[in-house]
C-alpha positions in Angstrom: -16.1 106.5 30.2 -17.9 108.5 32.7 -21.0 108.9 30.6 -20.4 112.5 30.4 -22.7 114.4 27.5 -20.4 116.9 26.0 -23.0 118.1 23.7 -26.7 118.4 24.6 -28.2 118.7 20.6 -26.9 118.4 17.4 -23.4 119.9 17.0 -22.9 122.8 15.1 -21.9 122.1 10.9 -18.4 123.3 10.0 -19.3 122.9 6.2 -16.9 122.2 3.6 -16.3 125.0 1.0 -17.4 124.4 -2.6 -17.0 126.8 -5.5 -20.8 125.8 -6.7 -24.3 124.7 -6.2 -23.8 121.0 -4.6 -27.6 120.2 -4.9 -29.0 116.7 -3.2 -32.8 115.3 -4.6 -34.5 114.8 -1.3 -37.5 112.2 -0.7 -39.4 113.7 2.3 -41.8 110.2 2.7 -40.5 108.9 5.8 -43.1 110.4 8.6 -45.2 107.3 9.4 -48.0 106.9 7.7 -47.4 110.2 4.9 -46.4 108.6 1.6 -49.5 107.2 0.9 -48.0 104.4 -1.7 -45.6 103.1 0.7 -45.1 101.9 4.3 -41.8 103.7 4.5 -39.2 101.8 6.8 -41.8 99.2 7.2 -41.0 98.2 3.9 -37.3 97.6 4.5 -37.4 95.0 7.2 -36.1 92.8 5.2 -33.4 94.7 3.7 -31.2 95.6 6.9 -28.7 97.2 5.3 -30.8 100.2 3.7 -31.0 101.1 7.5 -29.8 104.8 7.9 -26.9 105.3 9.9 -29.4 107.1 12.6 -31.7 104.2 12.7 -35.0 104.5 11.9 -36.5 108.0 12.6 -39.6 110.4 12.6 -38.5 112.8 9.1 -41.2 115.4 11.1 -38.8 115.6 13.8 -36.5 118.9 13.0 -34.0 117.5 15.3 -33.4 115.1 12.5 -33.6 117.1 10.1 -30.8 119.1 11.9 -28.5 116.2 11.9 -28.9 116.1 8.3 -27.7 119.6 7.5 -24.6 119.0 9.8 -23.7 115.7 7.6 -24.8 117.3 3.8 -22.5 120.4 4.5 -20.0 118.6 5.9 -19.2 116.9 2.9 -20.2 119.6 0.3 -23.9 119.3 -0.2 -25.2 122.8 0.3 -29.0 122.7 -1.1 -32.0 120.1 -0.6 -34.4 119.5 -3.8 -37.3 118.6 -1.9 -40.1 116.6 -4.0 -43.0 118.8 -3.8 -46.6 117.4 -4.1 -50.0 118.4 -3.8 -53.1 116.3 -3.5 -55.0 115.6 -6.5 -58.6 117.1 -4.8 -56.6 120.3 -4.4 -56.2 120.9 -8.2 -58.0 124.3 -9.2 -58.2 125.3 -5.3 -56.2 127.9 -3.1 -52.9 125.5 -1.2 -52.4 125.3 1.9 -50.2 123.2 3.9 -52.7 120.4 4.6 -53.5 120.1 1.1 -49.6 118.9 0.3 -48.3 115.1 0.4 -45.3 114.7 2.3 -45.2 118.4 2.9 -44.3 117.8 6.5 -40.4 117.4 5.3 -40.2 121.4 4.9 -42.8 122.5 7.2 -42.5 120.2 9.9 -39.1 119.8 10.0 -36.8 122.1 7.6 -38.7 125.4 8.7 -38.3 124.2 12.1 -34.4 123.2 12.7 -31.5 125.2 14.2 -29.6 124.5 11.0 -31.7 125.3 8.5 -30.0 129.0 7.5 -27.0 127.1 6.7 -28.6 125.4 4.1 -30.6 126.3 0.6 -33.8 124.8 -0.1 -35.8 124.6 -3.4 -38.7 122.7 -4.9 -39.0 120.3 -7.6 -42.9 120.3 -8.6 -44.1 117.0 -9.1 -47.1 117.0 -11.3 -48.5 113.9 -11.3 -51.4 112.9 -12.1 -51.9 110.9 -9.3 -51.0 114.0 -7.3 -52.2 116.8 -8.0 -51.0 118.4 -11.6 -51.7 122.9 -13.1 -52.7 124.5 -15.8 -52.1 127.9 -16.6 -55.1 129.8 -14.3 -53.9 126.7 -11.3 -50.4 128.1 -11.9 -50.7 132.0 -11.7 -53.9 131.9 -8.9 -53.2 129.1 -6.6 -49.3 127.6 -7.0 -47.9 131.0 -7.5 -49.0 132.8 -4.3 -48.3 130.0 -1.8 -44.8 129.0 -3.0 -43.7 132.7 -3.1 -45.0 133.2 0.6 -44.0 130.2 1.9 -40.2 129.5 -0.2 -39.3 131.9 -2.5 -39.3 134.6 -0.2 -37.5 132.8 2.7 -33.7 133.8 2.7 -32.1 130.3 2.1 -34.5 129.6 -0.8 -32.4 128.8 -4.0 -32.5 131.9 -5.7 -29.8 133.0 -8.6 -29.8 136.8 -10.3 -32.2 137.0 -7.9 -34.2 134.9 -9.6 -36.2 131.6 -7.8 -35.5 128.5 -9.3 -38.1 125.9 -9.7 -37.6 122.3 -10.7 -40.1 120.5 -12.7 -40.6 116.6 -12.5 -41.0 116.4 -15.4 -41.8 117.2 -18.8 -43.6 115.0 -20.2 -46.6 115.2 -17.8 -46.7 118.8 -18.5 -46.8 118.3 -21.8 -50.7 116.7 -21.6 -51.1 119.9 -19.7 -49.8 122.2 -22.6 -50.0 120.2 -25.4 -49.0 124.0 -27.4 -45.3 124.3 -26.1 -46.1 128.3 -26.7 -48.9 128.5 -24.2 -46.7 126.8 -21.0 -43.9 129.5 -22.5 -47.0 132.1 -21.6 -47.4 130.4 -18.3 -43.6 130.2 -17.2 -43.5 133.8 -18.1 -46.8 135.5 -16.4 -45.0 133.6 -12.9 -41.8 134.8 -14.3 -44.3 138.4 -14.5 -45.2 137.7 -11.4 -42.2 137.5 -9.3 -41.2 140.8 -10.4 -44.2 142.2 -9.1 -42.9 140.3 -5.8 -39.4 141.9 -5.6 -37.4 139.2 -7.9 -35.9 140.0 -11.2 -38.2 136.9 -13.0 -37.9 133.0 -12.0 -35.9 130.3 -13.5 -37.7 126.7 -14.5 -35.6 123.9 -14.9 -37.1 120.3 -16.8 -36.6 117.2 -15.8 -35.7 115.0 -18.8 -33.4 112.6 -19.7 -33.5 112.7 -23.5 -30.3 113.4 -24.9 -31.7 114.8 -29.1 -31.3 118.0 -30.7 -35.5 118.3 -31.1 -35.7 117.5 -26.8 -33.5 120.3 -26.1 -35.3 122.9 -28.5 -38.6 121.9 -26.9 -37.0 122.7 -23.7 -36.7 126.2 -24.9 -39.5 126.7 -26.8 -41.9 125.6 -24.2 -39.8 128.1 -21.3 -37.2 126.1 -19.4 -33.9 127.6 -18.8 -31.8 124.2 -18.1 -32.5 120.7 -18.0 -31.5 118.2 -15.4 -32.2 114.7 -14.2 -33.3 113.0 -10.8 -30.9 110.6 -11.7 -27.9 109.9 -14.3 -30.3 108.7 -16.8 -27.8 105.7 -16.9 -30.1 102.7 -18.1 -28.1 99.6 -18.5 -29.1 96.8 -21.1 -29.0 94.5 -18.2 -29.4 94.1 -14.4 -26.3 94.1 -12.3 -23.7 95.1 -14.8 -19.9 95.4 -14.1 -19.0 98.6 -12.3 -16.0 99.0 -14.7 -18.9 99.2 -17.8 -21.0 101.8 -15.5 -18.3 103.9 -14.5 -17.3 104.5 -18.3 -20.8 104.2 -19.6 -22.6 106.6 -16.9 -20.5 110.0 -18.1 -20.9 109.2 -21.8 -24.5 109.9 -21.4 -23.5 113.8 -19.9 -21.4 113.9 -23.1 -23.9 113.1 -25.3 -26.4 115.9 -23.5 -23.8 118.9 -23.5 -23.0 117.6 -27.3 -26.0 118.9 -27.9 -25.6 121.6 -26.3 -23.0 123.0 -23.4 -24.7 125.5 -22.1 -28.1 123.7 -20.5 -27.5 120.7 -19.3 -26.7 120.0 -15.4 -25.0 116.6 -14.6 -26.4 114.2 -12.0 -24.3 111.6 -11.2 -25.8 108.3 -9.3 -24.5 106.0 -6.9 -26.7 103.2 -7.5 -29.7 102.2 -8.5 -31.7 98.9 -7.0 -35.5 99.3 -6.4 -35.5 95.6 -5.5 -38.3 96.7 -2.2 -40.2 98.4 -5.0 -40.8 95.3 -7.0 -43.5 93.6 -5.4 -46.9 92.9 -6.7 -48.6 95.8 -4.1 -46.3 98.4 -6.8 -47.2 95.9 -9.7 -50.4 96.3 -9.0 -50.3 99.8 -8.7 -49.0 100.8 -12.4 -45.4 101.0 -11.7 -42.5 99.0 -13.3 -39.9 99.3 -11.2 -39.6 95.2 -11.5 -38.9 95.4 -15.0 -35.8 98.2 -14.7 -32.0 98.0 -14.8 -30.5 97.8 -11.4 -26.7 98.7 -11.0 -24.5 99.3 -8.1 -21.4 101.5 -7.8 -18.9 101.2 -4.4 -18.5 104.2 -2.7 -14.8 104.1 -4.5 -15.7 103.7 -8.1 -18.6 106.8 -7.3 -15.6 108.8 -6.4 -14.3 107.9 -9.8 -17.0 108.9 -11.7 -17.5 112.2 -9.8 -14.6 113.4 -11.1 -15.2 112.2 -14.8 -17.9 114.5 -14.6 -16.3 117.2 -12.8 -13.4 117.3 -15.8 -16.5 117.5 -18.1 -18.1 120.4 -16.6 -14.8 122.6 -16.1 -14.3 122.0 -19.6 -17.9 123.8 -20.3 -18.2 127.6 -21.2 -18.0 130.1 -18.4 -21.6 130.6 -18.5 -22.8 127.1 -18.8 -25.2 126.2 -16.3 -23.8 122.8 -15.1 -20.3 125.3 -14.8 -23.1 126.8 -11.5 -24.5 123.9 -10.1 -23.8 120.1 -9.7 -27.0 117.5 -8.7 -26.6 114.7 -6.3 -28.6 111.4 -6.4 -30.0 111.3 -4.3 -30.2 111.8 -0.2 -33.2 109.3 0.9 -34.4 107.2 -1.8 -34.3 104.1 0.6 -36.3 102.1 -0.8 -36.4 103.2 -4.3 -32.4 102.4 -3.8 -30.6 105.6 -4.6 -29.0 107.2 -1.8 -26.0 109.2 0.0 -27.3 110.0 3.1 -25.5 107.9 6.1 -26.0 103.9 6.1 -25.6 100.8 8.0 -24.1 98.9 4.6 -21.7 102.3 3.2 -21.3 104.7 6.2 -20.0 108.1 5.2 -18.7 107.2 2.0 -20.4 108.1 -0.7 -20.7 111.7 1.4 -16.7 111.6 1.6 -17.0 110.9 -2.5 -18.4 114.1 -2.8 -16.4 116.5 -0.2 -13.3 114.9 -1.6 -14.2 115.8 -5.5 -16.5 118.8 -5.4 -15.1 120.8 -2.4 -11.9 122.5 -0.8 -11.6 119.8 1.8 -11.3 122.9 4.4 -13.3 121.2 7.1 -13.0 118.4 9.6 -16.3 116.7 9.5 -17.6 115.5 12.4 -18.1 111.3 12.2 -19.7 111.2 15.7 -23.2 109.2 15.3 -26.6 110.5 17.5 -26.2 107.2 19.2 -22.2 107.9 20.1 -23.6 110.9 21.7 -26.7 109.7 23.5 -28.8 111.6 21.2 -30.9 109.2 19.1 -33.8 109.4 20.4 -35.9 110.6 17.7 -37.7 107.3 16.9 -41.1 107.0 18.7 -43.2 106.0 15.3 -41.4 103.0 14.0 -40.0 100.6 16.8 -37.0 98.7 16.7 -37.0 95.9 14.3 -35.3 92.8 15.3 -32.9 92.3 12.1 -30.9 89.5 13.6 -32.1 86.3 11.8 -32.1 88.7 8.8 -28.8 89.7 8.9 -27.7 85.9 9.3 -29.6 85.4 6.4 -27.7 87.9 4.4 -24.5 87.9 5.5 -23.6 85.0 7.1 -23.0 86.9 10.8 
């Protein structure tokens, strides 16, 4: 009324409790210019809905990254899997932060926020060959040193039995690497080696891999991985655009089939929704990629609420010492354009985020639905402009 600020930054989180590890997939390619295969919110003009609730913004800003943490922990979400790359001319060579794509997510703007002790951090390696992939001497001499100075040793890192946990995206690419499963098992174990010599009691690897057999899961083990998890459901319809009643049965029968195998290994990953429809133009065609040939599905933030819980009554049926019994995966925070995402939207809001603070936590909070722009602090978008999405959103919806 009187134009009064009552806050002058981002308001402290009051996070939600949760009895586990509530663990989000995070996509840090949404600094202008960094993801190299993608325009980032360039590429969504015409889909105005995909517009996060903030607007567009600079990802290198850590004053976005603080609104973030406030909204994750808020509704449960209390550790960031950031995709971790490193360029492919940096293979063999000492890293440093200039040598990493889309690095500036944790050292721009994590490492930089008022927030950030409130939340846990790890890294999912992805080695790509279009990135920058290891091998056994990369591992120990070059990867080892500079993720153990610059996360393992920080004090929000994801460590458990004091014991850093690294993702792996995934296993199949490391598999050209080590095409013995015994000689990545040496590798895991000389960084396992050397993090004790660091202060830790070992590391843990987990694998990225959807295949749901017997011989997948005793690979797993034989070539070092403690768990296996997924950066999504690994729900793969027959067809585009079935119902949601068929996903919301289907999606969990694939987690069944996993812990059939075996209980004790398998985390669950429960998706939204999955539409790459931006990603499906001849540029990405072009490029090697498929995405115009995959399964899209949606879920409403209702029926994801639904499924949460089918998986929750399967993991609290697990053994006590099951690994999905410690830790839960979310897809995914930012995949805007790939067309996964929780984080805060024009077209869903909060809810997907109120899916998961109202099945994974103790609902002991009163989150805090005030936008930057109710509070006359949005302005942390100087790289992308303001796209006029009028016409567009007649287009769409008929407003």
């Amino acid at each position: 009324m009187y134009n009064i600020k009552l806050e002058s930054y981002v308001p402290e989180p009051k996070p939600a409790t949760s009895d586990r590890i509530v663990a989000a997939h995070y996509y840090a390619a949404w600094k202008k210019g960094a993801p190299g295969l993608h325009n980032g919110f360039d590429d969504l003009h015409d889909y105005p809905e995909r517009t996060p609730l903030m607007g567009y913004y600079d990802e290198e800003n850590p004053t976005v990254c603080d609104w973030e943490i406030k909204w994750a922990l808020e509704h449960g979400i209390n550790c960031f899997i950031h995709c971790w790359y490193r360029k492919k001319e940096n293979m063999g060579k000492p890293v440093t932060v200039n040598d990493l794509r889309c690095g500036h997510g944790l050292h721009e703007a994590f490492f930089h926020a008022k927030y950030q002790k409130d939340m846990k951090f790890a890294i999912m390696f992805e080695n790509s060959p279009r990135w920058g992939t290891t091998d056994a001497e990369d591992m120990i001499e070059h990867l080892m040193p500079f993720w153990m100075e610059q996360y393992f040793k920080r004090d929000n890192y994801l460590c458990i039995d004091n014991k850093p946990v690294l993702f792996v995206f995934y296993q199949q690419r490391l598999s050209e690497v080590f095409p013995n499963p015994e000689d990545q098992k040496a590798a895991f174990d000389a960084c396992r080696e050397y993090a004790k010599s660091q202060g830790f009691d070992g590391m843990i690897f987990g694998c990225c891999d959807y295949e749901a057999t017997k011989e997948a899961n005793e690979e797993g083990i034989a070539r070092g991985y403690d768990f296996r998890f997924g950066y999504s459901a690994g729900y793969f319809p027959e067809e585009s655009y079935p119902s949601e009643e068929a996903t919301v049965e289907l999606m969990p029968e694939h987690f069944k089939q996993q812990i059939a195998i075996d209980p004790m290994r398998f985390l669950a990953t429960p998706s939204c929704f999955r539409d790459s429809t931006p990603r499906c133009s001849q540029h990405w065609i072009d490029l090697g990629y498929q995405f115009h040939l995959g399964k899209f599905w949606h879920l409403s933030p209702e029926n994801y609420r639904i499924v949460l819980r089918k998986y929750k009554e399967l993991i609290d049926a697990l053994p006590e010492n099951a690994w999905a019994k410690r830790m839960i995966m979310i897809d995914n925070w930012n995949e805007w354009d790939e067309g996964h995402y929780v984080a805060p939207s024009h077209e869903f809001g909060f809810k997907y985020l109120q899916a998961i603070r109202e099945e994974f936590t103790k609902r002991d909070n009163l989150p805090d639905y005030r936008t930057p722009q109710d509070m006359g602090l949005s302005n942390f978008n100087t790289s992308w402009g303001e796209p006029d999405f009028s016409e567009k959103c007649r287009q769409k919806f008929g407003v």
